[in-house]
Structure formats: C-alpha cells, structure tokens
KETOR-519702 format. One record per residue: x, y, z of N, C-alpha, C in turn; residue in one letter. Coordinates in steps of 0.05 Angstrom, whole numbers, plus 5000, padded with zeros to 4 digits. Example, Ala and Ser with C-alpha at 12.3 -4.5 7.8 and 13.67 -1.06 7.14 Angstrom:
2
526448865156524649105156526449345156a 525749555142527349795143525850015157s 
***
This chain:
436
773918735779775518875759776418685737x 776518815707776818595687779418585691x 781918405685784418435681784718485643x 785918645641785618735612788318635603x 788718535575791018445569790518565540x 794218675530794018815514795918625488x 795918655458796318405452798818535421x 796718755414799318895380799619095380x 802319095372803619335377805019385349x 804919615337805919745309807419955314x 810219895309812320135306813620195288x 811620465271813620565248814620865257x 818320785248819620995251819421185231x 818721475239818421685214821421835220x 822921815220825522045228826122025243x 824922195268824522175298822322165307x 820622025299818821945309818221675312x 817021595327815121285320812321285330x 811121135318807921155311807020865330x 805720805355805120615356803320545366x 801320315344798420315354797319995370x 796220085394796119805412793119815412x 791619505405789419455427788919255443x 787319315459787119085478787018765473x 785718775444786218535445785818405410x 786818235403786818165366784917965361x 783917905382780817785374778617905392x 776317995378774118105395773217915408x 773717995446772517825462769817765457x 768317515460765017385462763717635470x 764317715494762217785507762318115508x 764318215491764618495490763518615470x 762118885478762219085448763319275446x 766219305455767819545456770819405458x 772019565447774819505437777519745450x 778819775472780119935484782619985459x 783820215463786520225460787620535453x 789620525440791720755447793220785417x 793221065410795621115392797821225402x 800121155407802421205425804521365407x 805821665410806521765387808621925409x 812621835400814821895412816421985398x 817022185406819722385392821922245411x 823822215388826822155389828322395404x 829222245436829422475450832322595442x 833322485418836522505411835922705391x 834222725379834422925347836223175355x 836423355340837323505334836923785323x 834223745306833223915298832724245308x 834524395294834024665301831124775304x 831324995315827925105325827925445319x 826125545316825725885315825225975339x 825626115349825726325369821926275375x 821726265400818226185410818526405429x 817026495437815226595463812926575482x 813726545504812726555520812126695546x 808826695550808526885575807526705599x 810226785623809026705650805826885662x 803726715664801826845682801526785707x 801426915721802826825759800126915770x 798626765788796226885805798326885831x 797627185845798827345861797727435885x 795227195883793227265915794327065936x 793027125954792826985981793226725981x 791626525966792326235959794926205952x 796926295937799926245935801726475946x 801226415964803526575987805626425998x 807026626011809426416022811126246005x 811525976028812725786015812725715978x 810325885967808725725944810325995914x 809126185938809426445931813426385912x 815126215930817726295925817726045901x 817325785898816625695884816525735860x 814025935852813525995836814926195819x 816926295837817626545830821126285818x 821626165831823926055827823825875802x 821725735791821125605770820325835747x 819126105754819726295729822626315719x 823926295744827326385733828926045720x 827025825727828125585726827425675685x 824525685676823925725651825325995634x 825726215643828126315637830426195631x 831526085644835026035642834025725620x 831725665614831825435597831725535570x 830225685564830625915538832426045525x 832326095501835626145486835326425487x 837526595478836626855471835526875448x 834827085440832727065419830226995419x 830026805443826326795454825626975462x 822826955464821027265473820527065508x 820227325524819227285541817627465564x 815827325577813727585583813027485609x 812327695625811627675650808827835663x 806627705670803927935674802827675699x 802627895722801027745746798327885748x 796727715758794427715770792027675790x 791127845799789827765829786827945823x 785628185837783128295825784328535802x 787028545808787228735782789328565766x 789728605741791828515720793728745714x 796128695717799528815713800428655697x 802028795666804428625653807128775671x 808928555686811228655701812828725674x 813128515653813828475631813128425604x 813828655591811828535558814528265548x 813528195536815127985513817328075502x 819627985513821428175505823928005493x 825428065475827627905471829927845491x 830127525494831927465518835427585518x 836127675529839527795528840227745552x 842527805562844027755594842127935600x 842228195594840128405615838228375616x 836128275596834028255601832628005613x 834427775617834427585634834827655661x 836227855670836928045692834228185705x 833328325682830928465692828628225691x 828328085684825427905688826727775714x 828327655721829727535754828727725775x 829328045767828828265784825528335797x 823928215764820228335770820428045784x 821327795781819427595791820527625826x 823427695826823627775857821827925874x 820728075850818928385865815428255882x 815628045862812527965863811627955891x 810128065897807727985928804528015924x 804728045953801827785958800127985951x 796827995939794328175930792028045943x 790628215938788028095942786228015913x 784527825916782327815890783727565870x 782227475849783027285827780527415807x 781927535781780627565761782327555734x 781527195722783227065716781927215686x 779927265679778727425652780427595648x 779627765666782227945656784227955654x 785927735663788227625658788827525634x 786627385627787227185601787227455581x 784827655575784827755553786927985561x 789027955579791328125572793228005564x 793627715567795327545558794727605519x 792127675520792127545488792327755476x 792828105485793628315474796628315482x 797628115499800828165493801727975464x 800827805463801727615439800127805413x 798827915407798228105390799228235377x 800528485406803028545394805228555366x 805428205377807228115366806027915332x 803827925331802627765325803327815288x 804727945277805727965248808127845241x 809427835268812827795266812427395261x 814827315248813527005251815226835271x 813626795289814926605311813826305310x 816026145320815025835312813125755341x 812925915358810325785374810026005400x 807326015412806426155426805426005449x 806326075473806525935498806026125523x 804125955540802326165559802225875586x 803625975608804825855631803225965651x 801125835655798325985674799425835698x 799125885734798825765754795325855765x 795725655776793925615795791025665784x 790025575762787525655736785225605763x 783525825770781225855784779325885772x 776025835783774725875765774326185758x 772626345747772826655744770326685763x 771726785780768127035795769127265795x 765727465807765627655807764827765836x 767127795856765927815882765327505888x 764127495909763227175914761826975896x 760627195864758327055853760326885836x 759826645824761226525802760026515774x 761926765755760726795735760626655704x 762426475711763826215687765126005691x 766725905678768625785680769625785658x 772725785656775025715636773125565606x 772225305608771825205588769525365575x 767925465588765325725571766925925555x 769125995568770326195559772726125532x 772925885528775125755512777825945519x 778425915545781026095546779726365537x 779226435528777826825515777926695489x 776926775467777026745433779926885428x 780227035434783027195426785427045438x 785226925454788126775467787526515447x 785526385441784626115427785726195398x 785526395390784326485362787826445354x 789826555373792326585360794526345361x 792626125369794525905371796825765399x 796025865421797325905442796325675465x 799425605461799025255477799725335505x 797425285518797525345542798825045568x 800525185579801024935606799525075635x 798424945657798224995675799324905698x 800224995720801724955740800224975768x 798924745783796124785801797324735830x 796924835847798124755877795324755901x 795724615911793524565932790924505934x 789324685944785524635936784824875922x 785925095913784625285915783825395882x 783925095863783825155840781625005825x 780424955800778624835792780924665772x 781424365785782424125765781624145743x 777724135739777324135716778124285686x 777624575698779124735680781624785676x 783224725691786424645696787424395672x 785024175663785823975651785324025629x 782024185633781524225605783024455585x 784024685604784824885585788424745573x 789624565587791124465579791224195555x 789624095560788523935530788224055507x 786224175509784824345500786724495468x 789624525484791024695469793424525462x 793424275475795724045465797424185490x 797224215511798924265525799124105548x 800224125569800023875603799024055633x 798023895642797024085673799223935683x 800724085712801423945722800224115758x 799923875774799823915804801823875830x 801624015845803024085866802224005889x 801723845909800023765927800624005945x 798524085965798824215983801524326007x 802123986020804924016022806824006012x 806823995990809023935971810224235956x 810024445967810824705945814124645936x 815424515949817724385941818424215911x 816924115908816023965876815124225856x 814624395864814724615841816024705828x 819724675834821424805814821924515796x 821824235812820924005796819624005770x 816524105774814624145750815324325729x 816424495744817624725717820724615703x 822524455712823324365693822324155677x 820323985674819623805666817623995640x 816724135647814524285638816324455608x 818524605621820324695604821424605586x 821724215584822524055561821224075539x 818524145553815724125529815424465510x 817024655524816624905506819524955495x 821624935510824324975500824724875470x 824024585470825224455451822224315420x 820924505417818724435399820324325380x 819224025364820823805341818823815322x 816723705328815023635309813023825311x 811423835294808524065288806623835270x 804324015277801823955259801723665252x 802123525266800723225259798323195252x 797623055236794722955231794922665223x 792822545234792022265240789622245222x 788622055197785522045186785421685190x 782821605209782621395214780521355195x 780621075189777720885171778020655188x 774420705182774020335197772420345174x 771419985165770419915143766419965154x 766219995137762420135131760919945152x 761519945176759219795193757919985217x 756419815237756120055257757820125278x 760420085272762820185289762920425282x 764220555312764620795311767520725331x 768920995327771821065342770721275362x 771021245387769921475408772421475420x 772521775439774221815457775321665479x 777321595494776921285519774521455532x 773421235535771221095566769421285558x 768321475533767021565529764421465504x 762121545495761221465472761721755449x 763521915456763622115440765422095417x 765322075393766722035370769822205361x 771322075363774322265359773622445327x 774722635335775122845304776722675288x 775522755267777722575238778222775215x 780222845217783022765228783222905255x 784922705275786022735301788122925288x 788623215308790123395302792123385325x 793823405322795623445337798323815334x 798223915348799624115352802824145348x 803824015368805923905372806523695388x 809923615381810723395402813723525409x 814223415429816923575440818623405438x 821623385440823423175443823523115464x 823622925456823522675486820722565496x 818922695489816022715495813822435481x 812622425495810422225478807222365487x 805822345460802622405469801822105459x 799322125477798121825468795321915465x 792921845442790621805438789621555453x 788521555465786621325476784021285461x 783321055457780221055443778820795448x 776020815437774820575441773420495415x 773920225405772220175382769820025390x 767320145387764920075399762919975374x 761519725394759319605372760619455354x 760519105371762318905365759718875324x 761218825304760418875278759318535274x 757718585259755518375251756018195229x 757018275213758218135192759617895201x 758917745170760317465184763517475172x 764717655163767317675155769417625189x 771517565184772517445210774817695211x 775517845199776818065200776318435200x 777118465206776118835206778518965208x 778019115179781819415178781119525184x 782919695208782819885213785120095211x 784320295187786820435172788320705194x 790720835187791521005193792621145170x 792921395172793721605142795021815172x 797621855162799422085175801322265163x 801422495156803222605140803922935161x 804723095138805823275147807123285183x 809323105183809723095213812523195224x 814023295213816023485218816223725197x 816123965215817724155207818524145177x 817224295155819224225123819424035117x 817823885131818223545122815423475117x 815123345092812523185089813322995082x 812322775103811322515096809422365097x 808422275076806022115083806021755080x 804721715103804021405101801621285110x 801321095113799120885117799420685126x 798520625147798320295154795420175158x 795619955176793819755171794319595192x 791819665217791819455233788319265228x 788719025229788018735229787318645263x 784518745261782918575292781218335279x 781418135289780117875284778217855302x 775417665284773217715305772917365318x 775117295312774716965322778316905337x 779417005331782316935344782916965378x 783816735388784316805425785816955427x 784717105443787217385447789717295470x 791617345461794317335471795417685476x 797617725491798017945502800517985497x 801218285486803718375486803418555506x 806018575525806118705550807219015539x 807319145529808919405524806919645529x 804219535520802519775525800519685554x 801519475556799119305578799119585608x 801119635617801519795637800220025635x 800620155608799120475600797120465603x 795420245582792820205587791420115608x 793219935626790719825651789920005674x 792220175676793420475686791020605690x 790120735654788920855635785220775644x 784720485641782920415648781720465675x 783620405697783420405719782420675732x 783620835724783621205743782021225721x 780521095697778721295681775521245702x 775021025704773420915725773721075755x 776021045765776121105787775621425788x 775921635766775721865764772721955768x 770821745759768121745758766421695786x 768021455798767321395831768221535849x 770321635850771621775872770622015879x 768422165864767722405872766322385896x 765122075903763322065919763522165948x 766822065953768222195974767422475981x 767422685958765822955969763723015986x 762622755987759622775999760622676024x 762222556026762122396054762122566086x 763422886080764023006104761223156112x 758923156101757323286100754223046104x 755722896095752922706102754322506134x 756022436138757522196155758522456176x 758522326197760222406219763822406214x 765222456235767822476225768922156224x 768022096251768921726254766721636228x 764621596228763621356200764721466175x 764921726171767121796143770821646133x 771021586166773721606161774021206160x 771421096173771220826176769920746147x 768620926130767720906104770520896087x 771820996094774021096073777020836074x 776920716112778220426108776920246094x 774320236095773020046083774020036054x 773420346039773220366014776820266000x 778120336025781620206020782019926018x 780719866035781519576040779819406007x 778019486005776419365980778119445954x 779019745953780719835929783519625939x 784219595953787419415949787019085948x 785218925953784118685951783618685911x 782718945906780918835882783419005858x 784619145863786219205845788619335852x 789919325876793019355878793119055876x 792718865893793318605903793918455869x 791618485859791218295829794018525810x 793418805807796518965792798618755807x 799118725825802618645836802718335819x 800618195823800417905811801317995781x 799118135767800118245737803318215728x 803918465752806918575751809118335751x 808218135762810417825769810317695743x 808217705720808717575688809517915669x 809118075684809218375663810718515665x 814618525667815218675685816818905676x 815019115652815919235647815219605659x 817319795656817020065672814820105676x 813020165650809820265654807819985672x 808519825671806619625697808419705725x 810419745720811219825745810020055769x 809220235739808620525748805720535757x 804620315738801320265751801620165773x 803220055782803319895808803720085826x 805520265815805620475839803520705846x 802920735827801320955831797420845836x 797620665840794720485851796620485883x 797620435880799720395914799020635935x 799320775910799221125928797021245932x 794921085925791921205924790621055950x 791920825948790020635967791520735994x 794620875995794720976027794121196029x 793821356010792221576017789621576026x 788121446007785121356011785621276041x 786921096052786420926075787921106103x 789721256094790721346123789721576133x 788021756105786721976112788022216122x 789722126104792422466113791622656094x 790822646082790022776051786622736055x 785423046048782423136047781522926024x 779022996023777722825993778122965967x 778623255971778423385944781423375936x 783423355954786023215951786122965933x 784522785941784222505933783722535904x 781022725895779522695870782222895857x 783423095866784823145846785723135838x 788822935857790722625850790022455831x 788022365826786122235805785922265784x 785022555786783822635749787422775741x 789522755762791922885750793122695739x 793622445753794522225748793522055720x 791222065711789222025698790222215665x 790022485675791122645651793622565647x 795722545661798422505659799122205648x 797222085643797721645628797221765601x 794721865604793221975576795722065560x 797122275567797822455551800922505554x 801322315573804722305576805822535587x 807722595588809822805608812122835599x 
***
C-alpha cells in the first residue's frame, strides 16, 4: 500500500462558506501519472440564514423485509423528521409494497396536521410485494400537484431502495430508470435510508448522488441506529443554506485531463452542485491524470465559483500551483479524508470477491480464507494507519483509523455475512466522499 501524503490546502471564506482545495502532493511524484485530490466545500454551521417553506415526502417500503423491530424504527424517525420541520412545510406520506398508497398528500405542517401524520405512520403494517416503480411515479404526481406554487426545495426520503421486479423476474434497476423522468425532471433531492441485506447498495448510492443527496445504512442488528440516521439526515433537509453552486475548472492545453476519483471518467465542467446544508460539507474527489510533457516546471490549475448563496452572487477565482520538480512535503488536514478515500475506493473493488467465497470454499476454508485475508488487511494497512496517526493526529486520521479498525474485525471474526462486509464498504466509501 502507497502511504499517501497530502501537502496544500486553500481556504477561501465566501460568507459561510469555505472553499478548500487539497492535493496529494505539490510536486509531481517521478514515478506517477496521476495526481489524487479533493475539493472540500463547508457551510458555516452558525449562519443564520432564513429559508422558504420545502417539502418533503416520506416513502416507507412496507413489506416483510422491514418488519418488526425495523418496522418501529422507521415509523419513529418519520415522526423524528416531522417534529424537525417548521410549520409551513409541506409534508407527505405514501408507503409501498406490491401496491402503492399516499397515507398522506403534502400537506401544510400545523399542530393537527402533525397529529394526523403521527396517527398514519402509527397505522403502518406489514404487506406483501416491493414495487418501488410504482412508488416512485406516485411520488412524482404528488410533487406535481404542487408543482406551480414556489417552494425552495423538494425532498423524497426513500427506505430500503430495492431493485424493481416483477414477480420473481428482475425488470431494472433504479439507475435505468433515473429515479422515473418525472421525479428527476422536477428537481427532487432524494435521501435513502437502507437496513440489512434486503436492498441493492448500488442503487441506494447511486439514486442518492445522483440528486446531491446521502444514503445512509442500518446494519442488520442495528434497527436501533435508525432514529440516529434520521436525525442526522434531517440536518441536511431542515436547514437548506446554500443552492446552485457551480465550480468551472481549467487546466492549461496539455494531455491532462480531470477524471472522477479512482476513475478515468472526466468530471462535468462546470461541477454542479445542488445544495449544501448548514453544518454540512460535500467534497469532490478527483484525479489529475497524464503526468504533462512540457518542460515548464509549473502547471495552473484554475477554479471559477459564483452564484453560491441564495440572492447572493459572488464570483471568484483562484489558482492552485503543482510543481513538476518540487519534494513533496505534507499538510495533514486533508491527509485523513483522502487516505480514507483512497483506501475503501480500492478496497470497494476487492472485496466483492468475498461473494464468491460461500459457493466456491467450504464453510471452514471460507472462514480460514477470510483470517488470512484479516490478518494481511491489518499488517498492510491498519498497522502502517496507527504509525501515520502518531505524526498525523488530527479527527479525520483518527476516523481512518477507526474505521479500517472495524473492517479488519469484522472481516476476521466473521460475525457479519460477506454482503454485510461489501456493503459497509461502499457505505463508508460514499460517506468520506461526500460527508454527512
């Protein structure tokens, strides 16, 4: 494993905001053709700033998979996102299993009508079926509705995102479907809320990106951490600060390109951003690929950002300066995010392998495959993170430390299935990316 050290850091304050861009390193290593790093972008969790009345619809899957314990959960974090909402918000309630019910259209919040949505989510029980299509395109005729009146944002609180079938056959998935065109079409930042095995991560992460929104997961035993996620989750809709960011990057005329992290796919220009919430940070990760030929010993790499609050335009520009001959030295502030970042982006790619193991290995060589595979993951990168952590010792190296901690006893004690493992991973993975 490389030990990655991270080296400049740029913090301009816009209001409440700050802008800050890290890469791995201020001189291009010899032997590299790719350049890691991160645009790091934090609302001032102090502002102040008034907000318009938003709405939002809870979508609750109401089958067999969230019963019980999960079942009350869910039902207790609807009323946790309620009581976080002002009056004057809209709010809406529609479950789903093989058939789709709105308990609640979008309604304006008052004592009573906070009363009656407490009452439908009490009512909720167990169905049979998941038909999340028709779920979604009822979600996108309730916001419709409403769709003349002007509200400052549209919010859609999905659990447990499955893939869509039809009977046993599997007829899509979420990302074919972009959420439906009609739920996409009207601007609606979706969060998802995932508990156990019985959901597809992928589309869970993607329909939450996707829309500038966060997945969050529930481990199996854990239905207890659910009314947890829904307050955390509720910081990010209650209190919308900023809107419509846009980011326009330049690199100077060579064969560099800006791709997505750990991908060769090229970021949109301009990077859009939706919103940011108070208190909140989103981070861009990227890679500058295809170390440049020229014998110039410098390369700009520009930023252009404007329209970034509410009635507020401002525009600026900076200028970060990578050197193609300078020893790289390390500033620790982003070092944790990124090695984090690096680490589970890799590990998101290896770990599937575990799926295969119960089907090809016996139960003993699976489970002797999987100390092995521990003992080698904590030798090669918990052991070297804790060394890190003794010159680095700030929150985010802390947090990498922990959360590599928690993989390697999971991995190793085998209390937790493999599809447990992979989906710890790609949650943990979304959640560095894109903050919480």
């Amino acid at each position: 494993m490389k030990i990655l050290h991270l080296i400049l850091l740029l913090t301009i304050p816009l209001s409440a905001i700050q802008l800050k861009t890290g890469l791995l390193y201020t001189g291009w290593p010899e032997k590299d053709s790719t350049l890691n790093g991160a645009i790091e972008i934090v609302a001032d969790a102090d502002a102040t700033t008034e907000r318009h009345p938003i709405q939002v619809i809870y979508l609750i899957d109401v089958s067999r998979e969230c019963a019980g314990t999960v079942r009350q959960g869910l039902i207790d974090g609807g009323k946790e996102l309620v009581n976080t909402l002002r009056d004057n918000d809209r709010f809406g309630i529609v479950v789903y299993s093989k058939f789709t019910r709105t308990l609640m259209p979008l309604t304006n919040l008052t004592a009573e009508s906070r009363k009656e949505a407490f009452d439908q989510l009490d009512r909720i029980t167990t169905e049979e079926g998941r038909d999340i299509a028709s779920a979604l395109n009822k979600v996108a005729s309730e916001f419709k509705l409403r769709a003349g009146e002007k509200i400052d944002g549209r919010y859609l609180v999905i659990t447990s995102l499955a893939s869509i079938t039809d009977g046993k056959k599997k007829k899509g998935l979420i990302p074919e479907l972009k959420l439906s065109e009609s739920t996409d079409s009207i601007g609606c930042i979706t969060h998802t809320v995932n508990y156990g095995e019985s959901f597809d991560e992928q589309n869970a992460i993607y329909a939450a990106e996707q829309s500038q929104g966060r997945a969050y997961f529930a481990p199996k035993d854990r239905p207890d951490s659910l009314l947890s996620i829904f307050r955390d989750l509720s910081v990010a809709i209650y209190s919308p600060l900023y809107r419509d960011l846009e980011l326009f990057v330049e690199i100077p005329e060579t064969e560099m390109k800006l791709c997505r992290f750990g991908t060769t796919e090229p970021l949109p220009n301009p990077i859009k951003i939706k919103q940011i919430s108070r208190g909140k940070t989103e981070r861009i990760p990227f890679t500058i690929q295809n170390k440049p030929t020229q014998t110039s010993s410098m390369i700009d790499f520009d930023l252009d950002y404007y329209d970034v609050a509410t009635k507020t335009r401002i525009n600026l520009k900076d200028n970060l300066k990578i050197s193609l001959l300078k020893e790289p030295i390390y500033n620790p502030e982003f070092a944790g995010t990124l090695i984090r970042a690096s680490i589970l982006n890799n590990l998101a790619e290896d770990i599937t392998m575990l799926r295969r193991l119960d089907a090809e290995l016996g139960d003993q060589k699976a489970k002797e495959f999987r100390r092995n595979y521990a003992f080698t993951f904590q030798q090669q990168v918990v052991n070297r993170l804790e060394s890190i952590k003794s010159s680095i010792g700030t929150p985010e190296m802390d947090k990498t430390v922990a959360v590599m901690q928690k993989i390697f006893e999971e991995i190793r004690d085998g209390v937790y299935g493999n599809e447990h493992l992979i989906r710890s991973v790609q949650f943990d993975l979304h959640q560095t990316l894109h903050g919480r």
